[in-house]
N, C-alpha and C positions, 0 to 999 in steps of 0.2 A: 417490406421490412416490418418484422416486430417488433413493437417496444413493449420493453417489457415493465411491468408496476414492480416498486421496492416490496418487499415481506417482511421487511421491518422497521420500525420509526428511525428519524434519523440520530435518536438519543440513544435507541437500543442497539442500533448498528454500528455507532462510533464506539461507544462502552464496549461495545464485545471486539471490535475489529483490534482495538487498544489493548485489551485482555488478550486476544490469540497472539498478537503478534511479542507482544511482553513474555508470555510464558511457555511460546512453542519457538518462536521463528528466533527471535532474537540473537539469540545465544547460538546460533546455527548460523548465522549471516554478519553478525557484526564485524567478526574477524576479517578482512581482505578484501569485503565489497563495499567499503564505505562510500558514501554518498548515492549507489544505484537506488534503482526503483525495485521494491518487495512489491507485488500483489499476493493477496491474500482472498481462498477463496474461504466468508462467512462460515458456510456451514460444513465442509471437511476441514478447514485448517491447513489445505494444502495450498503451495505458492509454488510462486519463479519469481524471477528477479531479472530486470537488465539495466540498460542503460537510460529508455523514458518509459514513461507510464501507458505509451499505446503498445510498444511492444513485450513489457512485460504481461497485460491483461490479454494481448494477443497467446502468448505462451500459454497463457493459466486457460482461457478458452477453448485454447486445444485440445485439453485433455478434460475440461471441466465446462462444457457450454452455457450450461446454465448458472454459471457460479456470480455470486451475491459475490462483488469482489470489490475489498480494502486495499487503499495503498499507500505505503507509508515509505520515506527516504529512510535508508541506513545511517544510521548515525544522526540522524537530523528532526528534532521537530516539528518542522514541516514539508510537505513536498514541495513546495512552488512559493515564492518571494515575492510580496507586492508592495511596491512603494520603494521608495527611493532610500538607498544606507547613509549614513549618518558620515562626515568624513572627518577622517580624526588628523589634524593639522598637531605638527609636534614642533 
């Protein structure tokens, strides 16, 4: 197995991954897929989307093997929830 080194920091790579996904994907994905997983490949800009994160990045490696790949929840924040929710008694 290869592993492979990042090519870029991980301040460079979240900045830009947050920038592709704001000014290319967004507006393409938000409509209908809410909540799926986006990958995003760094340096084409190209993605897939599905329902987790292994098989979206499995999609995007299909066509993009080598791809520097971001992943971000539709509509959300963030992709994955740690810690316990707050419960609201009414």
């Amino acid at each position: 197995m290869v592993v492979r080194q990042p090519r870029y920091s991980k301040e460079e790579f979240a900045r830009g991954g947050d920038e592709i996904y704001e000014s290319q994907v967004r507006s393409r994905v938000e409509e209908g897929y809410y909540d799926k997983i986006v990958a995003i490949d760094f340096e084409t800009g190209s993605f897939k989307f599905d329902a987790s994160e292994i098989l979206a990045c499995d999609r995007l490696e299909a066509h993009h093997p080598d791809a520097e790949i971001w992943i971000v929840r539709i509509g959300s924040g963030y992709v994955r929830r740690f810690g316990g929710r707050t419960k609201i008694f009414l």
